[in-house]
PyMOL CGO cylinders between C-alpha atoms (Angstrom):
from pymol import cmd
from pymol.cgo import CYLINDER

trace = [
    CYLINDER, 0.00, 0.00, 0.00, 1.06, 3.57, -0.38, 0.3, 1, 1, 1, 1, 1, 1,
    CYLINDER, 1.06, 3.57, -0.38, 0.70, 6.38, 2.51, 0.3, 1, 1, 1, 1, 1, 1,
    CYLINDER, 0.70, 6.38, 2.51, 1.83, 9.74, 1.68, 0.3, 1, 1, 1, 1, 1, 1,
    CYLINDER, 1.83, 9.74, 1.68, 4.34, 11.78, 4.50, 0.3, 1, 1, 1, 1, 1, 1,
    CYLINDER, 4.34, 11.78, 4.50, 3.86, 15.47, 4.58, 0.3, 1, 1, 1, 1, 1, 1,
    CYLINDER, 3.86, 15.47, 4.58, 6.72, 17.44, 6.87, 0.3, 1, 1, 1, 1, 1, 1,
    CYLINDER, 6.72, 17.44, 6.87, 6.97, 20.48, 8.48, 0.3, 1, 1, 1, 1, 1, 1,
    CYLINDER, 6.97, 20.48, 8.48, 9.96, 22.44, 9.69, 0.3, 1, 1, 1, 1, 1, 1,
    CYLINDER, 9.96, 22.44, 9.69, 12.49, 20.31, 11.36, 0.3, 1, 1, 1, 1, 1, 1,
    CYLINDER, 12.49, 20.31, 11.36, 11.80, 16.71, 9.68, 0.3, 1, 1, 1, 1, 1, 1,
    CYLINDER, 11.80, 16.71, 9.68, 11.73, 18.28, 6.05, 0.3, 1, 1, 1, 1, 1, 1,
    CYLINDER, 11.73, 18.28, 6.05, 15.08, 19.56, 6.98, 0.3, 1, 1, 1, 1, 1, 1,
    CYLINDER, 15.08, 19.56, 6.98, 15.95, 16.01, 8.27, 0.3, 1, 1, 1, 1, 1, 1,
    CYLINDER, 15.95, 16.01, 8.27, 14.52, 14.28, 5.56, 0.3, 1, 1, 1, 1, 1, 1,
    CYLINDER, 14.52, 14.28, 5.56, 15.25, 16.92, 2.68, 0.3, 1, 1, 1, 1, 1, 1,
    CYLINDER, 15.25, 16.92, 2.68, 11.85, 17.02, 1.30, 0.3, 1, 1, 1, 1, 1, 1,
    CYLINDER, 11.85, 17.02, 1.30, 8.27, 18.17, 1.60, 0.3, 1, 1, 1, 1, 1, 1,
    CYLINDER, 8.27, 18.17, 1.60, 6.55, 15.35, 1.07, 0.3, 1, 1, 1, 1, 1, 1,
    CYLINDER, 6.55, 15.35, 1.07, 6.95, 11.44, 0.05, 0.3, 1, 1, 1, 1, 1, 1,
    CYLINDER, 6.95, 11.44, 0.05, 5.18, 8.42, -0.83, 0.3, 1, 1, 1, 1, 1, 1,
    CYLINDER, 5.18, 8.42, -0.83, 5.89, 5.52, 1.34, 0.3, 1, 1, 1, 1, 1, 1,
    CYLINDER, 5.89, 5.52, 1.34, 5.14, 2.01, 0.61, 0.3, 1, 1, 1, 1, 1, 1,
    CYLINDER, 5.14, 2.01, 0.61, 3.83, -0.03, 3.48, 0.3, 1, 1, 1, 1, 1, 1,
    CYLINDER, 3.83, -0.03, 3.48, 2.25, -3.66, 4.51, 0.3, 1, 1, 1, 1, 1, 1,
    CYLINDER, 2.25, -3.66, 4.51, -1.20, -3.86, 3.89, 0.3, 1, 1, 1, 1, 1, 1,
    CYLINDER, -1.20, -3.86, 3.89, -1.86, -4.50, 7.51, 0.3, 1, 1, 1, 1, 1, 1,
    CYLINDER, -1.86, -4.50, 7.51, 0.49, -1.50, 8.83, 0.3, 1, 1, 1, 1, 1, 1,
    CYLINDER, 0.49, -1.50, 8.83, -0.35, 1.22, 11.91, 0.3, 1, 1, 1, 1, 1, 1,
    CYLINDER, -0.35, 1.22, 11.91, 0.70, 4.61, 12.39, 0.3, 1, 1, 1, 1, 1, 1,
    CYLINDER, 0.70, 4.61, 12.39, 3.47, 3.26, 14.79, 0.3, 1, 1, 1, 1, 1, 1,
    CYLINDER, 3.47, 3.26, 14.79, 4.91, 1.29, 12.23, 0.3, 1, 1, 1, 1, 1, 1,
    CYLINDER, 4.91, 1.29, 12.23, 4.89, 3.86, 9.69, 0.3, 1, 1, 1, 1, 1, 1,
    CYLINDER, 4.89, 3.86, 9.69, 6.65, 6.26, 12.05, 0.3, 1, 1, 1, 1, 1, 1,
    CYLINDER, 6.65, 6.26, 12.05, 9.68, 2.86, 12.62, 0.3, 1, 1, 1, 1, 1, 1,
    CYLINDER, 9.68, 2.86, 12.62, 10.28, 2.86, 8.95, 0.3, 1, 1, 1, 1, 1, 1,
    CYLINDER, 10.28, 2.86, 8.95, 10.64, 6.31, 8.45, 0.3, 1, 1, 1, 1, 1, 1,
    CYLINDER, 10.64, 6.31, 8.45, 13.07, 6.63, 11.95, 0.3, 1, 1, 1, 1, 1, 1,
    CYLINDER, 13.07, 6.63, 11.95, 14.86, 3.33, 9.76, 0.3, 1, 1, 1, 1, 1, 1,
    CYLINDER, 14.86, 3.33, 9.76, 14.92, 5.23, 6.11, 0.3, 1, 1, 1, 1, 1, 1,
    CYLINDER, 14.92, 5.23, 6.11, 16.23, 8.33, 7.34, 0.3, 1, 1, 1, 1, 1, 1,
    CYLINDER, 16.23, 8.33, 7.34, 18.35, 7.41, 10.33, 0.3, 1, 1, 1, 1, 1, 1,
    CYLINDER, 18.35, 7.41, 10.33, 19.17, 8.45, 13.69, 0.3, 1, 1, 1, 1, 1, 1,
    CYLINDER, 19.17, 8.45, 13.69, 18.14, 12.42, 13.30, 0.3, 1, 1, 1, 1, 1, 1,
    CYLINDER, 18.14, 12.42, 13.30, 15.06, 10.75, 12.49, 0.3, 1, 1, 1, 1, 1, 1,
    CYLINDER, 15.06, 10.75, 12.49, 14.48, 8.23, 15.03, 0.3, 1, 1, 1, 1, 1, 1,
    CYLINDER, 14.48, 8.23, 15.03, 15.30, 10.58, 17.37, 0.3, 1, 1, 1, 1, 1, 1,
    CYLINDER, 15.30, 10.58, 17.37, 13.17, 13.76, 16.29, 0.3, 1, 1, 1, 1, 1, 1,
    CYLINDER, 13.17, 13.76, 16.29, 10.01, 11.10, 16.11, 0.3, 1, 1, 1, 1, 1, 1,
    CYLINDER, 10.01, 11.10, 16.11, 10.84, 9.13, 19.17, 0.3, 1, 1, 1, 1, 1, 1,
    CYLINDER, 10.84, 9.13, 19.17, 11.36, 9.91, 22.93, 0.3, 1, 1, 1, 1, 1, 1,
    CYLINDER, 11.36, 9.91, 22.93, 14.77, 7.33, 23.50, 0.3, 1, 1, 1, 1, 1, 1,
    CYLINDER, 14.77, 7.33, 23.50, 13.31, 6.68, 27.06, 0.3, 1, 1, 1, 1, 1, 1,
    CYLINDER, 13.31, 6.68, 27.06, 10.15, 5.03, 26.56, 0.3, 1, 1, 1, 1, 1, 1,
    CYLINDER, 10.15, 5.03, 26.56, 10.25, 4.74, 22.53, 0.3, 1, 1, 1, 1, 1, 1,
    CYLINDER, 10.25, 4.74, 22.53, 7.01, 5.89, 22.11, 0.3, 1, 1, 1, 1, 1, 1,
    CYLINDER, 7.01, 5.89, 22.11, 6.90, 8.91, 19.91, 0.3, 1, 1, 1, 1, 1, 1,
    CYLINDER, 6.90, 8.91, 19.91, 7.48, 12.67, 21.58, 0.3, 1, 1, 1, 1, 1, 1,
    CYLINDER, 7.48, 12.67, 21.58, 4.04, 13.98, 22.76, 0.3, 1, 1, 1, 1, 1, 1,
    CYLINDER, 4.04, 13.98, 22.76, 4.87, 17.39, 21.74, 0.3, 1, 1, 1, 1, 1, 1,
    CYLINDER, 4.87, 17.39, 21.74, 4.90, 16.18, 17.75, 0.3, 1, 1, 1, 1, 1, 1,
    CYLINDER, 4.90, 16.18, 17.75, 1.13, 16.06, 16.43, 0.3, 1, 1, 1, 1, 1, 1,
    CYLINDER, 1.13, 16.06, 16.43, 0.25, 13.78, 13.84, 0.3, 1, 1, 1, 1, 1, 1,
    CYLINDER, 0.25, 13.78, 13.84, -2.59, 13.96, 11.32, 0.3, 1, 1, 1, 1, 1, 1,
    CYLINDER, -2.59, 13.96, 11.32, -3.58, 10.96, 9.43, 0.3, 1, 1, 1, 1, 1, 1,
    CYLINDER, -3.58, 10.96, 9.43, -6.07, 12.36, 6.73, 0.3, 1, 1, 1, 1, 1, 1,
    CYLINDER, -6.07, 12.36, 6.73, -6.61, 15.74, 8.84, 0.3, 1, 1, 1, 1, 1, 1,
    CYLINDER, -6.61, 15.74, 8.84, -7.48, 13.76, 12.03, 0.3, 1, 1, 1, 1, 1, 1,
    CYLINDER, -7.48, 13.76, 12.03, -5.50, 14.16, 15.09, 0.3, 1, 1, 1, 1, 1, 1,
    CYLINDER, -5.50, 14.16, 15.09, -4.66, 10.28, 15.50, 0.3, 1, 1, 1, 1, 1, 1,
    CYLINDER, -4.66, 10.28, 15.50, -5.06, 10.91, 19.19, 0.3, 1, 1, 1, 1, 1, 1,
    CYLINDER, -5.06, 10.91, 19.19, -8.70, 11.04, 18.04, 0.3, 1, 1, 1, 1, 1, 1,
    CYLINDER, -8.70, 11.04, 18.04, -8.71, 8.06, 16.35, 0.3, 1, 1, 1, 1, 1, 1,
    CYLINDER, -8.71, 8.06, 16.35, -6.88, 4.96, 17.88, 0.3, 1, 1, 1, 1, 1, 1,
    CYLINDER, -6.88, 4.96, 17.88, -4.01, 6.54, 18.23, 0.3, 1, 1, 1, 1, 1, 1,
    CYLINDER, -4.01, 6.54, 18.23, -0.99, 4.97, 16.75, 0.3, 1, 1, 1, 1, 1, 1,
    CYLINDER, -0.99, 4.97, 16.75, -2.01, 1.36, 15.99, 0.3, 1, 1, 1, 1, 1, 1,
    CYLINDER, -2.01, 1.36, 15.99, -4.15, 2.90, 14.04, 0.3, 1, 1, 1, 1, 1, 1,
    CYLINDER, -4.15, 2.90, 14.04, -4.56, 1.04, 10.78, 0.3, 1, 1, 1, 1, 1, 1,
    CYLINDER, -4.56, 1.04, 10.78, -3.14, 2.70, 7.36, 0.3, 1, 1, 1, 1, 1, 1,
    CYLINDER, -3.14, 2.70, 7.36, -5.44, 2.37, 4.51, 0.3, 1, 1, 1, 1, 1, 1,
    CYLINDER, -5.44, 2.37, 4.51, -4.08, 2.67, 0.60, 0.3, 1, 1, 1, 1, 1, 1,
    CYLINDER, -4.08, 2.67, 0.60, -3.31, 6.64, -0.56, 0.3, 1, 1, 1, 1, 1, 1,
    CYLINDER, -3.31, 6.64, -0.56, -3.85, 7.68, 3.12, 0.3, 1, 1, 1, 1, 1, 1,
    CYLINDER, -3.85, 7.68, 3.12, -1.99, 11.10, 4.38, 0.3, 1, 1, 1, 1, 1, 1,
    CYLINDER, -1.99, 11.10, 4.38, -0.18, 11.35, 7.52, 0.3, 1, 1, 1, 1, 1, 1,
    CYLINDER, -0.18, 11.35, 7.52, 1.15, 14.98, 8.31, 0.3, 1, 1, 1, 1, 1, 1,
    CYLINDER, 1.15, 14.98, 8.31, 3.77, 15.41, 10.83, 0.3, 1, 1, 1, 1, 1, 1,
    CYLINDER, 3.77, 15.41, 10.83, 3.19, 18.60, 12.90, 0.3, 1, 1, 1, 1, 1, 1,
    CYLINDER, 3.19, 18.60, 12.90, 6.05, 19.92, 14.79, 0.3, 1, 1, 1, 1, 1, 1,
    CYLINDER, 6.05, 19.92, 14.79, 5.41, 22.37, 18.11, 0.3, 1, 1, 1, 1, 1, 1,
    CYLINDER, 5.41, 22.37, 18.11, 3.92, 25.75, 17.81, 0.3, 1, 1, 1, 1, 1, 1,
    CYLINDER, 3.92, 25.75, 17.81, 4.33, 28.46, 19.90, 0.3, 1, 1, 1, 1, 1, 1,
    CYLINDER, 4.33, 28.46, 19.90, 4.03, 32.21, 20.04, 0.3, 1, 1, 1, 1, 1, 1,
    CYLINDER, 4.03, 32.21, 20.04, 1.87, 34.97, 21.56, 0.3, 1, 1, 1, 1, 1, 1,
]
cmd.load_cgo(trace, "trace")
């Protein structure tokens, strides 16, 4: 299946692009997107995604699969589906 990556900021720099399309398993979760992309683009990616203590990914990243928060979904086992969108959102801040 094919899932398309959108970045933002600090993982375009990492990953030298705005967006790509990612093949997957047919069965594959959010989580397991997020291990082959840490695995395709190395350790500045694995550790911008990834908090090295618990490896779980960093709560301050949001993630949008399709324009939903996956928090609102099932979180990150949730299930990829063919030409799905996941957009990587780094932390905002200002006044």
């Amino acid at each position: 299946m094919r899932v398309k990556v959108k970045y933002m900021a600090l993982a375009r720099e990492i990953t030298g692009t705005r967006e790509e399309t990612v093949r997957t398993n047919n069965s594959s979760t959010i989580m397991d997107l997020l291990r082959l992309l840490a695995e395709k683009h190395g350790r500045k990616m694995r550790d911008y995604l990834f908090d090295q203590a618990t490896g779980k990914p960093h709560a301050y990243l949001r993630f949008l699969l399709d324009g939903r928060s996956v928090h609102l979904i099932n979180d990150f086992e949730t299930a990829l589906t063919d030409e799905s969108t996941l957009l990587i959102v780094p932390p905002v801040s200002g006044g």
